[in-house]
C-alpha positions as CSV (number, residue, x, y, z in Angstrom):
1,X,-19.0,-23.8,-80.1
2,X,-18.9,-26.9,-82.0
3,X,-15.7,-25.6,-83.0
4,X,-14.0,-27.2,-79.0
5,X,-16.0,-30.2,-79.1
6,X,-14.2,-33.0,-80.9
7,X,-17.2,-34.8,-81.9
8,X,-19.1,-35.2,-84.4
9,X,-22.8,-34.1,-84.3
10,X,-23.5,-37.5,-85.8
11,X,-21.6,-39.2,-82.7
12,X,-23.0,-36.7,-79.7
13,X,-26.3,-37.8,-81.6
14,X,-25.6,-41.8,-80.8
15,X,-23.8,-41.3,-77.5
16,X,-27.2,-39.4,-76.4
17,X,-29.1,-42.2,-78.0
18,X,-27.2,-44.7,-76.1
19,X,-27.7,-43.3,-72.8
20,X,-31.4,-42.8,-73.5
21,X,-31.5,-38.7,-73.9
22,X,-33.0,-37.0,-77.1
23,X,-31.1,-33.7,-76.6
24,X,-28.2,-32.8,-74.8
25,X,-30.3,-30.1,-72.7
26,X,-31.6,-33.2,-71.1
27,X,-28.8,-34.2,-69.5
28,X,-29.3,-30.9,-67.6
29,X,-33.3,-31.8,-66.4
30,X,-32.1,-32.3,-62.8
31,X,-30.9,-28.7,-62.2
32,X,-33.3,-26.1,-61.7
33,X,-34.0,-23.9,-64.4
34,X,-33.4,-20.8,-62.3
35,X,-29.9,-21.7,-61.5
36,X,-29.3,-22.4,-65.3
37,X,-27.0,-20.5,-67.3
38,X,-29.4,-18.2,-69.3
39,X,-27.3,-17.8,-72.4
40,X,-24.1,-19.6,-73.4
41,X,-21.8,-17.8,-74.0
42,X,-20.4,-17.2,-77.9
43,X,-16.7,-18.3,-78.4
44,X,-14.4,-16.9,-80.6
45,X,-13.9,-19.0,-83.8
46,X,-10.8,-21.2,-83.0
47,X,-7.7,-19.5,-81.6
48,X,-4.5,-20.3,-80.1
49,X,-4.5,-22.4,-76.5
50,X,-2.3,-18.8,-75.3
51,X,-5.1,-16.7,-76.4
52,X,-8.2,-19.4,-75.1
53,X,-6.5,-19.5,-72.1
54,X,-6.8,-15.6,-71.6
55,X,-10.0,-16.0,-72.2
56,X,-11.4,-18.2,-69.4
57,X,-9.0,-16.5,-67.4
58,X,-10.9,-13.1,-67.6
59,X,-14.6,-15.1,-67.5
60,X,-13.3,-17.0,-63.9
61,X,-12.6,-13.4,-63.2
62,X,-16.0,-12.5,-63.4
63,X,-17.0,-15.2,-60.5
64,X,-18.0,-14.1,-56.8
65,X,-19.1,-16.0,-54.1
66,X,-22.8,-15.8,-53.1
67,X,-23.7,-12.2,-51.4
68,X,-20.7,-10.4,-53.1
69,X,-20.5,-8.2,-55.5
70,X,-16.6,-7.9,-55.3
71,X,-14.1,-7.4,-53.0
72,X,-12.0,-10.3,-51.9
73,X,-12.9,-14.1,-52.6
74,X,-14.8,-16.4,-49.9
75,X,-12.4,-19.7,-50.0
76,X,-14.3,-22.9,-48.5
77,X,-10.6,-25.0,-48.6
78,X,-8.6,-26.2,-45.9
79,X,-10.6,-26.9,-42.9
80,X,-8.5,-24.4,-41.0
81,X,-5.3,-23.3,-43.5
82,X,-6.3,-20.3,-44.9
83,X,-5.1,-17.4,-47.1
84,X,-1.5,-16.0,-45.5
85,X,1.4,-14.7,-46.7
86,X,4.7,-16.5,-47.6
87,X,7.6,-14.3,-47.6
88,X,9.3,-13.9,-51.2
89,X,12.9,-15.5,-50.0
90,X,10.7,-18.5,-49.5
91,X,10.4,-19.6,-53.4
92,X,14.5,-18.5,-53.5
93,X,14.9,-21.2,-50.5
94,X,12.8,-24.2,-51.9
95,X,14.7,-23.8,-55.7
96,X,18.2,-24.9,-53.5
97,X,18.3,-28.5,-55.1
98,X,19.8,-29.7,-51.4
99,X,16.0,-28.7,-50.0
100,X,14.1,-31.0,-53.2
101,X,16.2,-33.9,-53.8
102,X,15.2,-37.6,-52.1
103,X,18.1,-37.6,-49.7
104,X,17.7,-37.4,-46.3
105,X,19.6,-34.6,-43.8
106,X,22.3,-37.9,-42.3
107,X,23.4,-39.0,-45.5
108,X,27.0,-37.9,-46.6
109,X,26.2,-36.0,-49.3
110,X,23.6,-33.5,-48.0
111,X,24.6,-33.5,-44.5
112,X,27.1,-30.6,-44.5
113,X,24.6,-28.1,-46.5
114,X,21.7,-28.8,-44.8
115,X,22.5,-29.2,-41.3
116,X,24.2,-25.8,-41.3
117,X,21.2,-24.2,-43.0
118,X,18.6,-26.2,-39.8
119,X,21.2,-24.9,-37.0
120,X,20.8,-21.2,-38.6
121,X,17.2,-21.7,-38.9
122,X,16.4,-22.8,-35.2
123,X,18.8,-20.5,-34.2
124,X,17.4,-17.6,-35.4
125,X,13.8,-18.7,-34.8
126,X,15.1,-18.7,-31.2
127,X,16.6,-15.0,-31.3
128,X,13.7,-14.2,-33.0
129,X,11.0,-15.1,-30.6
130,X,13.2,-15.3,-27.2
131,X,12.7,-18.9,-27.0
132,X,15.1,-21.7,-25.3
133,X,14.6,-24.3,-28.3
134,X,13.2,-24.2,-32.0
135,X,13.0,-27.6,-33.5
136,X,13.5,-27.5,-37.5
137,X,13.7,-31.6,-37.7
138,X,10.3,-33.1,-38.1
139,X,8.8,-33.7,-41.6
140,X,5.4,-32.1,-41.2
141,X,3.3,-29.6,-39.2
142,X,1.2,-32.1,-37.6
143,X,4.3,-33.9,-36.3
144,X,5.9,-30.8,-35.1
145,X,2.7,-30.0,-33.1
146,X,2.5,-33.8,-31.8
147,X,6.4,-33.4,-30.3
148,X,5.9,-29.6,-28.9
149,X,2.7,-31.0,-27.1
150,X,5.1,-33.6,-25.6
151,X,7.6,-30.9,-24.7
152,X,4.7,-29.1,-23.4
153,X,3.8,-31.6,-21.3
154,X,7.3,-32.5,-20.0
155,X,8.5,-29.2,-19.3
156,X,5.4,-28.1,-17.2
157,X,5.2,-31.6,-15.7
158,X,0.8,-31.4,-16.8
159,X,-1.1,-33.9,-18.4
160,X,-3.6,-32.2,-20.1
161,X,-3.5,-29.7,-22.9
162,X,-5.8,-27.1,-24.5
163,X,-6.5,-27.5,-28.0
164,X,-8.0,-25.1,-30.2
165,X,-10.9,-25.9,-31.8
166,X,-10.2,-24.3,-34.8
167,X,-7.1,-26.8,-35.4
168,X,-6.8,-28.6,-38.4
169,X,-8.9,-32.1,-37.9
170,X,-6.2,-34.0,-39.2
171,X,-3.3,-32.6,-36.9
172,X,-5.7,-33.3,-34.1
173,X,-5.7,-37.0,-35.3
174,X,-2.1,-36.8,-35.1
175,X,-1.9,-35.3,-31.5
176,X,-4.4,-37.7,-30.5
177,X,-2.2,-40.6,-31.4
178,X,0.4,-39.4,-29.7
């Protein structure tokens, strides 16, 4: 292993010296000896970052969340945006260079391309779900959520609206402020 660490052993031997630990397992006292890796595991002598890579690759492979054995993975992440699909035309769309440069839709240059390509959009969102209006303009989902409330509200003349509880906390914010 010593082989990935670019120290010295006579430098690992000062830094622990310096932060008052006389072995590097002691920097490890606080975790449980249960939940402590019960062998490291041996590393090939040095290899190529391709082949190292491949490596770690196929030990993260190994890891399952708590209570499974295998199957699919548990993900913790996005308070509300989960695993879904994206449609493969999606990564053909976003490598256009009129969808990633800085300018914005009104200027000159862009205009043309890209208003064309939000009138198709809407207009085929519309077709494709039977409804009146489809609004491609707004620069995030928690901004579009904010102004379809609003058009919510207008159109059926209420003042109140139900929120999910599973939305996202920070488009909440967002519809909250408006």
């Amino acid at each position: 292993m010593s082989g990935y660490i670019p120290h010295t052993p006579e430098e690992r031997r000062a830094m622990l010296s310096v932060i008052g630990a006389g072995r590097e397992e002691d920097l490890l006292m606080d975790i449980p000896a249960d939940l402590r890796a019960r062998a490291i595991p041996s590393l090939p002598p040095a290899c190529t970052e391709l082949e190292l890579q491949r490596l770690f690759a196929a030990w993260a492979g190994e890891n399952r969340p708590a209570g499974q054995s295998s199957g699919s993975m548990l993900s913790l992440l996005g308070a509300g945006a989960y695993d879904h699909a994206i449609p493969s035309v999606v990564g053909q769309l976003i490598g256009r260079s009129e969808f990633y440069t800085a300018y914005t839709p009104y200027q000159a240059e862009m205009s043309q391309g890209l208003l064309q390509a939000i009138y198709e959009y809407q207009t085929m969102i519309c077709e494709l779900t039977a409804m009146d209006v489809a609004n491609a303009s707004v620069y995030d989902g928690a901004s579009a959520l904010a102004e379809a409330a609003l058009m919510a509200m207008r159109v059926t003349k209420r003042s109140t609206l139900a929120v999910a509880p599973t939305l996202h906390p920070h488009y909440r914010r967002v519809l909250e402020s408006y």
